[in-house]
C-alpha positions as CSV (number, residue, x, y, z in Angstrom):
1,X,24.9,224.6,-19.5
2,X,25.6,228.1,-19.1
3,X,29.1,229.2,-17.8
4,X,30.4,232.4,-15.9
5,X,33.6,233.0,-17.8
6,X,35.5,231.4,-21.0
7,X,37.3,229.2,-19.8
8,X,38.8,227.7,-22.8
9,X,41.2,230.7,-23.5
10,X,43.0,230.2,-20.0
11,X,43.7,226.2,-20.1
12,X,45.0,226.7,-24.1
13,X,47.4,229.0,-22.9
14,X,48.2,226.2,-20.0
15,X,48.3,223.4,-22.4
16,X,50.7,226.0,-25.0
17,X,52.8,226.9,-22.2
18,X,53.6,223.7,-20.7
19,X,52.7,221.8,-23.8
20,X,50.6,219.0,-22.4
21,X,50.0,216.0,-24.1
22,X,46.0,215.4,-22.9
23,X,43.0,217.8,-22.3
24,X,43.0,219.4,-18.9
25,X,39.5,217.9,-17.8
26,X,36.6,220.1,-16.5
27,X,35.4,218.1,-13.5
28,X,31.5,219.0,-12.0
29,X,29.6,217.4,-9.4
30,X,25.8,217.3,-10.1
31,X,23.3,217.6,-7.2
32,X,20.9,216.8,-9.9
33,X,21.5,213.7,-12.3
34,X,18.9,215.0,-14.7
35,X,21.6,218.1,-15.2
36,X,23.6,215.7,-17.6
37,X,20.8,216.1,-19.9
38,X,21.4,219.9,-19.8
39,X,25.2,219.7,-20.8
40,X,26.2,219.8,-24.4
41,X,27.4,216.6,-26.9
42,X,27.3,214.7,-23.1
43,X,28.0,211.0,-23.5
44,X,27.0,208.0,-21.2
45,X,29.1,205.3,-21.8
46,X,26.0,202.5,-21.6
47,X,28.4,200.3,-19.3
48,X,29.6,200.0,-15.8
49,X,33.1,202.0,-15.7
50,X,35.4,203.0,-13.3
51,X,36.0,206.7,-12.6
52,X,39.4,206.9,-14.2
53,X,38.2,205.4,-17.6
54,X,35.8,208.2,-17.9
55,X,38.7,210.8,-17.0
56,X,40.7,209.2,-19.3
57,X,37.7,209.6,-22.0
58,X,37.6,212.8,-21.6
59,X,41.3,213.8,-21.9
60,X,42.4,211.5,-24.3
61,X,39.5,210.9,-26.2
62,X,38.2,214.5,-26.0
63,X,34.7,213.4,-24.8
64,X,32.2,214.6,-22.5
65,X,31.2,212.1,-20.5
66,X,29.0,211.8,-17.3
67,X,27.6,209.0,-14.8
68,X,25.4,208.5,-12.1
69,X,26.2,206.0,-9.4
70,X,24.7,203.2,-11.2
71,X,27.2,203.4,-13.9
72,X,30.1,203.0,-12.0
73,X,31.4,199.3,-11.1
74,X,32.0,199.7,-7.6
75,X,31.6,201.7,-4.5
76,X,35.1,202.6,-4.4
77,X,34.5,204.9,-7.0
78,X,31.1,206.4,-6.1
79,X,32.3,206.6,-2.2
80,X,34.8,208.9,-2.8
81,X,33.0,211.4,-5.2
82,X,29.8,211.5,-2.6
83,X,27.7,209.5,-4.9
84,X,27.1,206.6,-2.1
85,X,28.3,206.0,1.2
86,X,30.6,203.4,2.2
87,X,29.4,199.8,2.2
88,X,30.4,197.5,5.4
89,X,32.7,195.3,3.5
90,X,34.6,198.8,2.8
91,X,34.4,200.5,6.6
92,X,35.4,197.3,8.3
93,X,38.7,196.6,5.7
94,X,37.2,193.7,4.4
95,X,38.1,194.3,0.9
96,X,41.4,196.2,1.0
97,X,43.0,193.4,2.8
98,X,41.9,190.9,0.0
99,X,45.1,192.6,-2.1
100,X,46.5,196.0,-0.9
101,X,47.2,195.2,3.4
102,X,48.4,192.3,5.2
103,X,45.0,192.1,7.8
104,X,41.7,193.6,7.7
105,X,42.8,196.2,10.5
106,X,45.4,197.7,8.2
107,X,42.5,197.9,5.5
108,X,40.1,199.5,8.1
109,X,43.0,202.2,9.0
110,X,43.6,202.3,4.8
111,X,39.8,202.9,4.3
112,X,39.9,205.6,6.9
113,X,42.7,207.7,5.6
114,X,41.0,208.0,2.4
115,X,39.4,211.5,2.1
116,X,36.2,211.2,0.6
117,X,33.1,213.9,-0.3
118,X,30.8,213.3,1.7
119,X,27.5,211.4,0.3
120,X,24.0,212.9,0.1
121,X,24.4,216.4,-1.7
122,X,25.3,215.1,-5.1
123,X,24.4,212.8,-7.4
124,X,26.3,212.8,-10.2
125,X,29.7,213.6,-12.3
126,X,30.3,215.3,-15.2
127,X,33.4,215.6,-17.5
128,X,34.9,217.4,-20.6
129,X,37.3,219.1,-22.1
130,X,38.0,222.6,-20.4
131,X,38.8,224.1,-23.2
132,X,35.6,223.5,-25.1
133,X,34.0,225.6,-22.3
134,X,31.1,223.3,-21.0
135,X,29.9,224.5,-18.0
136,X,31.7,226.2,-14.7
137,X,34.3,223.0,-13.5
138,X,34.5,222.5,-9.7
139,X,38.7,221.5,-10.2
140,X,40.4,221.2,-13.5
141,X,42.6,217.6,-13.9
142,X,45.4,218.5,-15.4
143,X,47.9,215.6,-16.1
144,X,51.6,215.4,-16.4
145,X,55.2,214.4,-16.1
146,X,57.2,215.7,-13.3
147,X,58.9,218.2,-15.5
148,X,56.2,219.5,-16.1
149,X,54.6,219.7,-12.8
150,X,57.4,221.0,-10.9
151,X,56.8,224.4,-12.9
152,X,53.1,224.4,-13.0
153,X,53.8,224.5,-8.8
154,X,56.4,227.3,-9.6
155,X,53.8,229.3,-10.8
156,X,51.3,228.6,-8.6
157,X,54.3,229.8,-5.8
158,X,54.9,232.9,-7.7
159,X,52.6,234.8,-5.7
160,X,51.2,234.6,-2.2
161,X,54.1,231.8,-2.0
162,X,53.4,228.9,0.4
163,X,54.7,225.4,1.0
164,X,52.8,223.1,-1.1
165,X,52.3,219.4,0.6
166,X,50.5,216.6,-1.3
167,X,49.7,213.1,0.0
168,X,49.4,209.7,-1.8
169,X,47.1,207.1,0.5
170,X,47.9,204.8,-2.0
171,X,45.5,202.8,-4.5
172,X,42.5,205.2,-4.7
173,X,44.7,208.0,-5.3
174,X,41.7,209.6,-7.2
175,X,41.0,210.5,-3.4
176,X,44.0,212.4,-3.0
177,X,43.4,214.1,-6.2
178,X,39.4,214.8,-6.1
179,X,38.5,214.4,-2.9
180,X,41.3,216.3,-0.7
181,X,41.1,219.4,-3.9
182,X,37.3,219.3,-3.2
183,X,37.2,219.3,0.6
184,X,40.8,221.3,0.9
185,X,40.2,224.3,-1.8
186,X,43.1,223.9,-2.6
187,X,45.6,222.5,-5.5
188,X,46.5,218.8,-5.1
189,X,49.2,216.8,-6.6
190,X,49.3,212.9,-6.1
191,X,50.8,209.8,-7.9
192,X,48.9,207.7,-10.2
193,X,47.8,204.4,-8.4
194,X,47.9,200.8,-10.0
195,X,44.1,200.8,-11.3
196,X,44.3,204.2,-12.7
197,X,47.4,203.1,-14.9
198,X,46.0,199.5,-15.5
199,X,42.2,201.3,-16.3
200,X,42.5,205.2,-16.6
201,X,46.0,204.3,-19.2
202,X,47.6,206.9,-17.2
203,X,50.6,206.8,-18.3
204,X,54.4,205.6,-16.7
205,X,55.6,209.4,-16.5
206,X,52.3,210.9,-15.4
207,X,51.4,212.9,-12.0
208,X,47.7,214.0,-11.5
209,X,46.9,217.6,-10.2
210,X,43.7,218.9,-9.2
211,X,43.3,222.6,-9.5
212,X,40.6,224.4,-8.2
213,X,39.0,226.7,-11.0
214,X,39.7,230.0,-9.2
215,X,43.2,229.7,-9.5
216,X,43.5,228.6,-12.6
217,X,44.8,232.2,-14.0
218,X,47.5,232.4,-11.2
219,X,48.9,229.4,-12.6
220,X,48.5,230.6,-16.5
221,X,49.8,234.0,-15.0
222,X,52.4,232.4,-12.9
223,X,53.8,230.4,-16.0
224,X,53.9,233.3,-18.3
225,X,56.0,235.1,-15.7
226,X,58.5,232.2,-15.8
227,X,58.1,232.3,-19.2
228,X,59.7,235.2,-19.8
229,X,62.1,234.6,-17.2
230,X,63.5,231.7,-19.4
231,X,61.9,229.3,-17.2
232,X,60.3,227.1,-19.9
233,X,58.8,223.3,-20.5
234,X,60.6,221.5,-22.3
235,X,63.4,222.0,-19.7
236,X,66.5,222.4,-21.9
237,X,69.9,221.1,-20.5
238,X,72.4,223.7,-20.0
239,X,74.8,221.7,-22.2
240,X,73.5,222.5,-25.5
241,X,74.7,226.3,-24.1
242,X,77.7,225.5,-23.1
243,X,81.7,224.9,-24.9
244,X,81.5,221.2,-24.7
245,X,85.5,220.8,-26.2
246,X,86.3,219.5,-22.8
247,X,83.6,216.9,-23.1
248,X,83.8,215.2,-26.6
249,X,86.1,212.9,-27.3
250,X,88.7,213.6,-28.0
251,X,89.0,213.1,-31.7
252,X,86.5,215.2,-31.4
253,X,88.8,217.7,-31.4
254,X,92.1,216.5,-33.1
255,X,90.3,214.3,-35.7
256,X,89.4,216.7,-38.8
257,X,92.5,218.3,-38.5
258,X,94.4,215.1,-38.3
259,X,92.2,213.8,-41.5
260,X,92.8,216.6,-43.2
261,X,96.2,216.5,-42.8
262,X,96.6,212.9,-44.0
263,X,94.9,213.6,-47.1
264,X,96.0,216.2,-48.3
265,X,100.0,215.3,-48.2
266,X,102.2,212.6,-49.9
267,X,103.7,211.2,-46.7
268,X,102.8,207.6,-45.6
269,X,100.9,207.3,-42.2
270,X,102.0,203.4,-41.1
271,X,100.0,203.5,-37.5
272,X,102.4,201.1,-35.4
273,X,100.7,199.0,-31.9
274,X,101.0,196.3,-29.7
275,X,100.4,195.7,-26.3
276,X,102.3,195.8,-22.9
277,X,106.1,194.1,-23.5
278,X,105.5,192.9,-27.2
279,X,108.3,194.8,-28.7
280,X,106.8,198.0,-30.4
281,X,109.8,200.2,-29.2
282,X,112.5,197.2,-31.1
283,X,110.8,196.6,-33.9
284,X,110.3,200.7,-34.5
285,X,114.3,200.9,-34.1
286,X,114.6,198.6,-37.3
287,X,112.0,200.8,-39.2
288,X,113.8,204.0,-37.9
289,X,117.3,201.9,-39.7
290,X,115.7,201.8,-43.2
291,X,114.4,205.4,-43.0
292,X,111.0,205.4,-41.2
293,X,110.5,209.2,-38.8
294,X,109.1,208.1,-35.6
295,X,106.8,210.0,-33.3
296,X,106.1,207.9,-30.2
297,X,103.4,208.7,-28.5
298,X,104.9,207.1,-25.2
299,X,107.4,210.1,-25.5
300,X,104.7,213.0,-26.6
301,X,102.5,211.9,-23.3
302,X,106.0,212.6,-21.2
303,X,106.4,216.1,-22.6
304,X,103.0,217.1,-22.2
305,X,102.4,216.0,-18.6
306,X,106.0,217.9,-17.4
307,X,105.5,220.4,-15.3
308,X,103.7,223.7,-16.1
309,X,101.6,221.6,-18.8
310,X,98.2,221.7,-18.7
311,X,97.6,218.1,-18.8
312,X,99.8,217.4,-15.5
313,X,97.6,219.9,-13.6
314,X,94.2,218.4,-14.6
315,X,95.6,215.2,-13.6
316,X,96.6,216.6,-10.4
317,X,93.6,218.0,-9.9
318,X,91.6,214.5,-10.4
319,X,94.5,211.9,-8.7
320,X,95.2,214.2,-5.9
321,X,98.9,214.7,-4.9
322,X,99.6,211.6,-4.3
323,X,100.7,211.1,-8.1
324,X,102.8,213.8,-8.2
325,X,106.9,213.4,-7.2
326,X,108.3,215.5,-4.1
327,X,109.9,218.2,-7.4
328,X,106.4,218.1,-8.9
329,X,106.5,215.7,-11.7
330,X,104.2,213.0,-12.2
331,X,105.0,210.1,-10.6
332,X,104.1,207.9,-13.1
333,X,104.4,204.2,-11.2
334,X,102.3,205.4,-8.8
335,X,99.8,206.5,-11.8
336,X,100.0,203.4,-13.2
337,X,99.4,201.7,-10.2
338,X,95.8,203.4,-10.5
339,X,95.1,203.4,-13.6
340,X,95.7,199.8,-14.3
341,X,93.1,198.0,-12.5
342,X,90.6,200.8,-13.0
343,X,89.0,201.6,-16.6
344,X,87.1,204.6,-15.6
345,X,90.4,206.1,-14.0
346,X,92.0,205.4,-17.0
347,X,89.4,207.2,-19.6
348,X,89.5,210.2,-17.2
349,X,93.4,210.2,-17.7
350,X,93.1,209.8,-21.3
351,X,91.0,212.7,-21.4
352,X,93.2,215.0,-19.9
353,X,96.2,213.6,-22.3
354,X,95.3,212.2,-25.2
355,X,94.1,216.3,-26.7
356,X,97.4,217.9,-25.5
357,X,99.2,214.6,-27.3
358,X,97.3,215.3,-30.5
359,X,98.2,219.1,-30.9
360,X,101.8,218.1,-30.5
361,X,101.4,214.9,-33.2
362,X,99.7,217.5,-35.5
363,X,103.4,219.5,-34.8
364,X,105.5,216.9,-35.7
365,X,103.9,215.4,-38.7
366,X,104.2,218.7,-40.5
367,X,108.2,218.6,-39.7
368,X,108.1,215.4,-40.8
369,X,106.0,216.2,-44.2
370,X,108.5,219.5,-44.6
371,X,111.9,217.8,-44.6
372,X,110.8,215.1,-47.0
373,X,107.0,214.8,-48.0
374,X,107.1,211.2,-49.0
375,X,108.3,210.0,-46.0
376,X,107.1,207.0,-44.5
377,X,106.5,208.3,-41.1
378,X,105.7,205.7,-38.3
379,X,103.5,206.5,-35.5
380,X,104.1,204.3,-32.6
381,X,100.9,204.7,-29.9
382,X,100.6,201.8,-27.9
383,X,96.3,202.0,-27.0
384,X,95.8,202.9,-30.8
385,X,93.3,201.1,-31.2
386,X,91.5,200.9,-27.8
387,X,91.1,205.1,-28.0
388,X,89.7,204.7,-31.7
389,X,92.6,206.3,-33.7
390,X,92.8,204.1,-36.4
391,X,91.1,206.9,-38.7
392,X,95.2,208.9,-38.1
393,X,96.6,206.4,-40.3
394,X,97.1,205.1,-44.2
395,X,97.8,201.3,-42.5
396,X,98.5,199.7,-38.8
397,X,100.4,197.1,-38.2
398,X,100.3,195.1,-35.0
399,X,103.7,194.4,-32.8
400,X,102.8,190.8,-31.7
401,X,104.0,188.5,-29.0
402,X,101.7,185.5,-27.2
403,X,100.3,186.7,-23.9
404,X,102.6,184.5,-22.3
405,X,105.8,185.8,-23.4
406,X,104.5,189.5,-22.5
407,X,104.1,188.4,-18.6
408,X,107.3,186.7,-18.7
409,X,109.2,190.2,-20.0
410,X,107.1,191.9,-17.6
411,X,108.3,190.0,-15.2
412,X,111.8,190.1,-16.4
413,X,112.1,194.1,-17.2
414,X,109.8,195.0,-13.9
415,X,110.3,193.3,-11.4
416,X,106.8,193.3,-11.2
417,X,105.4,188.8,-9.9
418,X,103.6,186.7,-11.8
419,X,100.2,187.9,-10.4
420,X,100.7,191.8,-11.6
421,X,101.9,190.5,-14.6
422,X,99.0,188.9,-15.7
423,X,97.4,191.3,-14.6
424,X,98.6,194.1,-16.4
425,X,98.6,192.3,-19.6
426,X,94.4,191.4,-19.1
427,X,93.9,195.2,-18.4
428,X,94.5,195.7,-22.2
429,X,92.4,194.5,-25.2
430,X,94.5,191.2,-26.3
431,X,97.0,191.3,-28.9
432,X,94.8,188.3,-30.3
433,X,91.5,190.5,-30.9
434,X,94.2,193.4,-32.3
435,X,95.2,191.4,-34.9
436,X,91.4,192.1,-36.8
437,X,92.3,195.3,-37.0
438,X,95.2,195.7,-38.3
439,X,97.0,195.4,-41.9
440,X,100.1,194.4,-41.0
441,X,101.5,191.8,-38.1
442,X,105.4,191.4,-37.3
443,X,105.9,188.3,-35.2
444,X,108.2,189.3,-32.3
445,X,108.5,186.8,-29.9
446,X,111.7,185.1,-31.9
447,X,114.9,186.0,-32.4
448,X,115.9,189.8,-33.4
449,X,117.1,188.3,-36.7
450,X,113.7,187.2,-37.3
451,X,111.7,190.2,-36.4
452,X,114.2,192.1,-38.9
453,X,113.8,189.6,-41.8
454,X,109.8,190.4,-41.3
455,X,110.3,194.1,-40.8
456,X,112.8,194.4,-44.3
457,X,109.8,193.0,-46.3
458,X,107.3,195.1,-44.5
459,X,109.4,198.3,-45.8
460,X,109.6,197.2,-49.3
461,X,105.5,197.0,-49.1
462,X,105.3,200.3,-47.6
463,X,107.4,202.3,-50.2
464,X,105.5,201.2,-52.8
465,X,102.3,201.6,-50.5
466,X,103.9,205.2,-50.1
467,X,104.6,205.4,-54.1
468,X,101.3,205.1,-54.9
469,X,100.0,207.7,-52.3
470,X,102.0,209.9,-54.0
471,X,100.6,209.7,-57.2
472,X,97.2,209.7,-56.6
473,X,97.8,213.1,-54.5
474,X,99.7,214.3,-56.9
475,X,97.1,213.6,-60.0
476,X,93.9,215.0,-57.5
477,X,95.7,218.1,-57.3
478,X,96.4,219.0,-61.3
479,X,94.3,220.5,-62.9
480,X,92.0,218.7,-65.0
């Protein structure tokens, strides 16, 4: 069948351009059904189909395919492509209230909404491939995801801009596709329906739009223009532009520096946690006695929320003013108060402090590492493990008391009733599960004599833990 223009050129820019995933399908009503004969490699399917497996032929399959009305299963089909009129059981609701409406007068209003070609002119359909070129298309099918879509109707709006308003009557939405482009003249967008998904394999993410032929190179023109505008499918996320430091976590940030920095010196990193009241700041006092540095992170995440830091301000920013003292520090009780019984609340404050608390760690370790490089430096930070910083450190050990004897100090060193207690020792990950984790546990829910006894025979561990660091440094760096 002879055509007035390649068309294949056009939709291959289309299908390059928004890279589509099926054929845009060339869709021609016959007044003739011997005209099928006349079309090139056409295919009759030899069995009763429904109208969307033969679209779905076509762009999936790359077929041309046509039919007559007595190919197709049912009236539905033929009624709205003019093939047949409507049947009585159709007009008077009959069957659309069998599944889709609650009583045959909502399927006699359904039945009427439908737009539908009328019957008598044509008497068959004919499909293909656009970009094969078989014959002049009276709309071109083009499926595809709403991404997609949503810039094929910027193009279109490029020029001679107008509103564009689609419809969806529901199942049979090859009506508001075919039908309304046909009798409209004009582009139509609709949503899938059940049968075209369940038979057509349309697929979960897919829109339908039926484009009448003469303005397919406004859209092709329209989508080169936003083309080189930077207006492009895939749709990239402005993230992969942007600085995301603010948005990793954050050893993210900290981490390869703080690896690198363990590594490459002779100092021993002994990681030291607990939980809420077990004892970390006591039992850190003893290793302080035999010769252990401390940085505590409880103190670094005072300094860097003072005000003028960085940190206090973002928090302000998020908290409001109500966690900020009448002088302008943080009020941290009131903080606490939030945070506590609120685990997104508390990631958004650890964001804020936990990067500012790991430049200011970074500071410290290299005092540490300058006055004596085989120090055993202890590193008290209470959510060490919750915030994943277990990679900081040579070993851990675990400052342990039953959950019990936490609420009851709590209770004791607060003020705070039993209720909050318990409550702020569940907000935290139990010193039980902790204990997986760690390489080292000091018991401190006895006596202060027994929590030294323990920590004494943790140090003599730890300076030959520390010894041998040393020397494997030491031989890494001479020369072979």
């Amino acid at each position: 069948m002879a055509t007035t223009r390649d068309w294949g050129k056009s939709v291959r820019r289309m299908e390059q351009l928004l890279r589509l995933k099926t054929f845009p399908v060339a869709f021609k009503l016959l007044e003739n059904r011997a005209d099928l004969s006349a079309i090139p490699y056409m295919r009759r399917v030899g069995h009763k189909s429904t109208l969307c497996q033969l679209i779905n032929l076509v762009r999936s399959f790359d077929w041309t395919v046509g039919a007559d009305d007595t190919d197709m299963v049912a009236p539905m089909c033929t009624s709205i492509i003019g093939l047949t009129g409507m049947p009585e059981f159709l007009r008077d609701g009959t069957f659309r209230s069998i599944i889709w409406t609650k009583t045959r007068r909502d399927g006699e209003k359904y039945e009427n909404a439908i737009p539908r070609i009328p019957p008598g002119k044509y008497q068959a359909v004919a499909m293909a491939p656009l970009a094969y070129n078989p014959f002049d298309p009276d709309m071109v099918l083009i499926y595809a995801n709403p991404a997609q879509m949503i810039l094929l109707i910027n193009a279109l709006q490029m020029v001679d801009y107008e509103v564009m308003q689609f419809f969806c009557v529901g199942e049979s939405s090859c009506s508001d596709a075919i039908a309304r482009c046909h009798l409209t003249g004009r582009p139509s967008l609709t949503i899938p329906c059940f049968g075209e998904r369940r038979y057509g394999h349309t697929q979960d993410d897919e829109l339908v739009m039926a484009l009448p032929p003469a303005m397919l190179d406004k859209a092709v023109n329209g989508l080169e223009t936003l083309y080189k505008r930077g207006i492009r499918y895939p749709i990239s996320m402005a993230g992969a532009e942007l600085d995301l430091g603010r948005a990793l976590p954050g050893a993210y940030a900290t981490g390869p520096a703080m690896i690198e920095g363990i590594r490459n010196n002779t100092a021993l990193m002994l990681g030291v946690t607990g939980s809420i009241a077990t004892g970390k700041s006591t039992v850190s006092r003893m290793l302080e006695e035999l010769g252990s540095p401390l940085i505590d992170f409880d103190v670094l995440s005072r300094i860097v929320v003072e005000p003028g830091q960085p940190a206090l301000k973002d928090i302000a920013a998020y908290f409001g003013s109500q966690v900020l003292q009448e002088d302008g520090a943080l009020d941290r009780k009131k903080l606490s108060e939030i945070i506590f019984t609120d685990m997104e609340k508390r990631k958004k404050l650890e964001s804020f402090v936990h990067p500012r608390i790991g430049e200011a760690f970074l500071k410290q370790v290299q005092e540490h590492t300058q006055r004596n490089p085989d120090a055993i430096i202890q590193v008290s930070v209470p959510l060490l493990i919750e915030t994943n910083m277990n990679f900081m450190f040579d070993k851990l050990l675990l400052v342990y008391t039953p959950p019990e004897e936490q609420a009851r100090r709590l209770m004791e060193r607060d003020g705070v009733n039993q209720e909050m207690a318990a409550a702020m020792v569940g907000s935290q990950m139990s010193v039980e599960e902790k204990k997986s984790y760690v390489d080292f546990v000091i018991d401190n829910s006895g006596t202060p004599e027994e929590s030294r006894r323990q920590v004494e025979a943790l140090w003599t561990t730890l300076q030959g833990l520390q010894r041998d660091k040393a020397e494997r440094i030491k031989g890494r760096k001479e020369p072979s």
